[in-house]
C-alpha positions as CSV (number, residue, x, y, z in Angstrom):
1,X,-35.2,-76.8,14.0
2,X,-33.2,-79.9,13.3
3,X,-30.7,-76.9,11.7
4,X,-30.3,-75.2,14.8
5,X,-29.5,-78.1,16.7
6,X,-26.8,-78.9,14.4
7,X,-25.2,-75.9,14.6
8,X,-25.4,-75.6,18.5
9,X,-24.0,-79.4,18.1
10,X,-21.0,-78.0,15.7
11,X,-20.7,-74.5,18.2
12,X,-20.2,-76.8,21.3
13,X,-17.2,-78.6,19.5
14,X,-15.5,-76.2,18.6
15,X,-15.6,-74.7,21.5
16,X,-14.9,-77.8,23.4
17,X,-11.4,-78.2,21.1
18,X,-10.5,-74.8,21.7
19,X,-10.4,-74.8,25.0
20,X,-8.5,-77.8,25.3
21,X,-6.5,-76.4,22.5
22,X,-6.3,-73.5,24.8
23,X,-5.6,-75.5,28.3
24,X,-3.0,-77.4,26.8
25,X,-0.7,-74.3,25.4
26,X,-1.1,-72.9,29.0
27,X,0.0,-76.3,30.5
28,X,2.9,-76.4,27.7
29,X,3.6,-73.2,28.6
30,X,3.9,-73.5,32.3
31,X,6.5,-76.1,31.7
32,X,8.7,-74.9,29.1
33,X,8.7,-71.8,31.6
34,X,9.7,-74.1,34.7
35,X,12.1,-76.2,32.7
36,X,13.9,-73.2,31.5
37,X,14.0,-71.8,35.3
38,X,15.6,-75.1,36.4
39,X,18.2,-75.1,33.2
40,X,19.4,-71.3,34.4
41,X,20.0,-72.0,37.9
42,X,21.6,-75.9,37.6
43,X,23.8,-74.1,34.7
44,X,24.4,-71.1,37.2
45,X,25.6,-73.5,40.3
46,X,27.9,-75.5,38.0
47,X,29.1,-72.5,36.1
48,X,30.1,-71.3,39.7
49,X,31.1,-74.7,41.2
50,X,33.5,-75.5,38.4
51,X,35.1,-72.3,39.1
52,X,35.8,-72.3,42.0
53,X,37.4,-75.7,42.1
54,X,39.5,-75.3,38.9
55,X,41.4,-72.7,41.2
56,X,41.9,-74.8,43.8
57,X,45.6,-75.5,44.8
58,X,48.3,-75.9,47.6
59,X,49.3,-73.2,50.3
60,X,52.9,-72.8,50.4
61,X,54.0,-72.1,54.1
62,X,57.3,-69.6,54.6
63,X,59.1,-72.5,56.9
64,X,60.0,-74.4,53.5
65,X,57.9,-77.3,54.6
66,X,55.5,-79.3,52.4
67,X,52.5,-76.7,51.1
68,X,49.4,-77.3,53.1
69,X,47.2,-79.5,50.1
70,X,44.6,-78.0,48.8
71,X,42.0,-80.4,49.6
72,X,41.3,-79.6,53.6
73,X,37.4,-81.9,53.7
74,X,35.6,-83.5,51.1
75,X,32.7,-85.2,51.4
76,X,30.0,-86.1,48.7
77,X,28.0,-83.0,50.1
78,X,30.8,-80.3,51.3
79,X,34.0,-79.6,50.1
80,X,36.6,-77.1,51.6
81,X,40.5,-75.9,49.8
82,X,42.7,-73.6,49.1
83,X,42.8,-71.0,46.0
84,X,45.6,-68.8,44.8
85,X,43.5,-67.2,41.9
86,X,41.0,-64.5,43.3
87,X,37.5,-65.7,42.1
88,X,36.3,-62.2,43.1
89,X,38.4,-59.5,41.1
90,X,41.8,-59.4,38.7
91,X,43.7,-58.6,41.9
92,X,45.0,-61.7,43.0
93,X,44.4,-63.1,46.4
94,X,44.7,-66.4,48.4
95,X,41.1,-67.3,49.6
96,X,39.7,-70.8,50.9
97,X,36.8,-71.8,49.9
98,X,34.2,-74.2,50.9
99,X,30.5,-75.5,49.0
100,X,28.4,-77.2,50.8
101,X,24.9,-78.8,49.9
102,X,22.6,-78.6,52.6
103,X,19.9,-81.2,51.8
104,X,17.5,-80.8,55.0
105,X,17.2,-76.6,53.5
106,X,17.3,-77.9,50.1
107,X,20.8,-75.1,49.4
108,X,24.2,-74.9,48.0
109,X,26.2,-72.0,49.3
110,X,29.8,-70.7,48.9
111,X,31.5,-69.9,51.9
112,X,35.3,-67.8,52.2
113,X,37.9,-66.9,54.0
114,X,40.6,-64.4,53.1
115,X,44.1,-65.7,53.6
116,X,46.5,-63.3,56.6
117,X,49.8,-62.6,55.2
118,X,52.3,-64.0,57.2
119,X,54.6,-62.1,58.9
120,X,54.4,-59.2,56.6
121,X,54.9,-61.7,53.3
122,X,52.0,-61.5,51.0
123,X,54.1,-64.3,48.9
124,X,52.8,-66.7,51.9
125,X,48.8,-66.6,53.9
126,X,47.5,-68.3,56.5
127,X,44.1,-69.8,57.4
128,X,41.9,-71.1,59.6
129,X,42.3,-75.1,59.4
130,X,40.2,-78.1,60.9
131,X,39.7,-81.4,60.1
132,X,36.1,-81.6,59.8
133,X,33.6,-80.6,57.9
134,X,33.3,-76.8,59.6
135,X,35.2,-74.0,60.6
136,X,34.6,-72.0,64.0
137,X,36.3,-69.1,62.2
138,X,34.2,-66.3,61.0
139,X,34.1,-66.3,56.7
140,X,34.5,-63.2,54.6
141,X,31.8,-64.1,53.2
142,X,28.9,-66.3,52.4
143,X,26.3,-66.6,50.0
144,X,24.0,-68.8,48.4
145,X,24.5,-69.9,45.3
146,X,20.4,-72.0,44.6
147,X,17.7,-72.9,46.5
148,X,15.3,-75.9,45.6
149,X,18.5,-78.2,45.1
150,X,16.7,-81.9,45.2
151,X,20.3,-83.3,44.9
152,X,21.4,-86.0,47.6
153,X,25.0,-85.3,46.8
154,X,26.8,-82.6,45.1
155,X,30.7,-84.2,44.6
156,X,33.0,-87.1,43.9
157,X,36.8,-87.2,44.2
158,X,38.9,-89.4,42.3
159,X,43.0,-89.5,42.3
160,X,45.0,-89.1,39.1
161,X,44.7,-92.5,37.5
162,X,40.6,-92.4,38.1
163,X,40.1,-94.3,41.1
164,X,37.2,-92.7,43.7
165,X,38.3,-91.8,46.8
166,X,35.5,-91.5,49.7
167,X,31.7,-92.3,49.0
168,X,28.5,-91.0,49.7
169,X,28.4,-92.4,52.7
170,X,31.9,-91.4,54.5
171,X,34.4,-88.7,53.3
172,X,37.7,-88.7,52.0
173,X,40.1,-89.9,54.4
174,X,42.9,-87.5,55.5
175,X,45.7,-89.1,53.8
176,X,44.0,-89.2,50.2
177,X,43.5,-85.8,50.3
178,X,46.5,-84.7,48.5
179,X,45.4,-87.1,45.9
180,X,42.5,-85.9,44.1
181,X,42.5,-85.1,40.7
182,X,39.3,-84.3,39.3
183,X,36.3,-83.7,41.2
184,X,32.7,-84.5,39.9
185,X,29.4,-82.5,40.3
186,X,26.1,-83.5,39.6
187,X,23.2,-81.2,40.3
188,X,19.3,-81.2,40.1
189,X,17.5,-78.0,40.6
190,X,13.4,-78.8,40.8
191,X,10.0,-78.6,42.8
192,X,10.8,-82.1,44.6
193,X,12.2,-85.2,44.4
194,X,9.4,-86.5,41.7
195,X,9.6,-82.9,39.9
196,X,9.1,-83.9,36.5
197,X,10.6,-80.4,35.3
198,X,13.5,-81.1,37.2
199,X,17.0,-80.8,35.6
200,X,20.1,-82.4,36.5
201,X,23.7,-81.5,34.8
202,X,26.7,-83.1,35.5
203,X,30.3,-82.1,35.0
204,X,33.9,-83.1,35.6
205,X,36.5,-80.0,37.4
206,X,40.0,-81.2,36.8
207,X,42.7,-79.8,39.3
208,X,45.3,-78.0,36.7
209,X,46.8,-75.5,39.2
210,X,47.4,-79.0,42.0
211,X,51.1,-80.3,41.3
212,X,53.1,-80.8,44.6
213,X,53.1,-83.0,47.3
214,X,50.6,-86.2,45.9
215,X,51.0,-89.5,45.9
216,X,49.6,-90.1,42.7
């Protein structure tokens, strides 16, 4: 008797380490699978991101006056320029371009408009322009480059000898536009705020193709 009960004893371990054994590989599991969903789509957005605004440069205008700056609005969550290298295709073609985080929806999306030839001139394009942070024009396009973005901010400008220009709370003002230099984005893709499976990346774009018309 006393036999048995050892062995039922020894039965119910084991089977009591197995399947913890057992709950913690699925567990394991389930986060090395959620961790590497959040890698791919943070490496996605600033694969795409950084893209975009290494093209960036000024629009020349055909009337010989300073180029229209690249930089149109920046803010810590949207950002809106000019590009003279077609992001789409090895045909080139002016486009502007604008990211924007939308942290109510939790979404970062790319947003263009194909530049008009001017009077027949494909050497010179023309846009829709404003001030803030949106157009009224309609885009060529739009999509959306990730969902569940927990970031509060996606860029920060800074001029050519590293200062920042804006802040999280206010964007960059008109006149330091022309100045920036390097842009910085820092992304976290996750379930929520406290998503411990959460990854952030963070990269520098520096402006290569930007030399006219700055202060700095």
């Amino acid at each position: 008797m006393s036999e048995l009960i050892i062995a039922m004893s020894l039965s119910v371990l084991i089977l009591t380490v197995a399947g913890s054994f057992l709950v913690s590989s699925q567990k394991a599991a389930k986060v090395a699978s959620s961790v590497s969903a959040n890698t791919r789509v943070a490496a996605s957005v600033m694969n795409e991101v950084g893209r975009n605004l290494r093209a960036a440069t000024d629009n020349p205008v055909p009337t010989g006056d300073d180029s229209q700056f690249a930089f149109q609005y920046a803010s810590a969550t949207s950002v809106r320029f000019f590009a003279y290298v077609n992001l789409d295709s090895s045909l080139s073609k002016a486009v502007e371009v604008q990211l924007t985080l939308d942290t109510t929806r939790k979404v970062i999306t790319e947003t263009k408009w194909y530049g008009t030839a001017v009077a027949g001139n494909s050497s010179y394009y023309s846009f829709p322009l404003a001030t803030g942070s949106l157009l009224s024009a309609a885009p060529s396009s739009t999509r959306t480059l990730a969902t569940s973005v927990t970031s509060t901010s996606l860029f920060a400008f800074s001029d050519a000898a590293d200062t920042p220009l804006g802040s999280l709370a206010a964007p960059v003002a008109a006149v330091d536009l022309p100045d920036i230099r390097a842009v910085d984005v820092s992304v976290t893709i996750g379930a929520n705020a406290t998503d411990p499976n959460a990854v952030s990346l963070t990269n520098t774009a520096s402006m290569p193709n930007i030399v006219m018309g700055a202060s700095s």
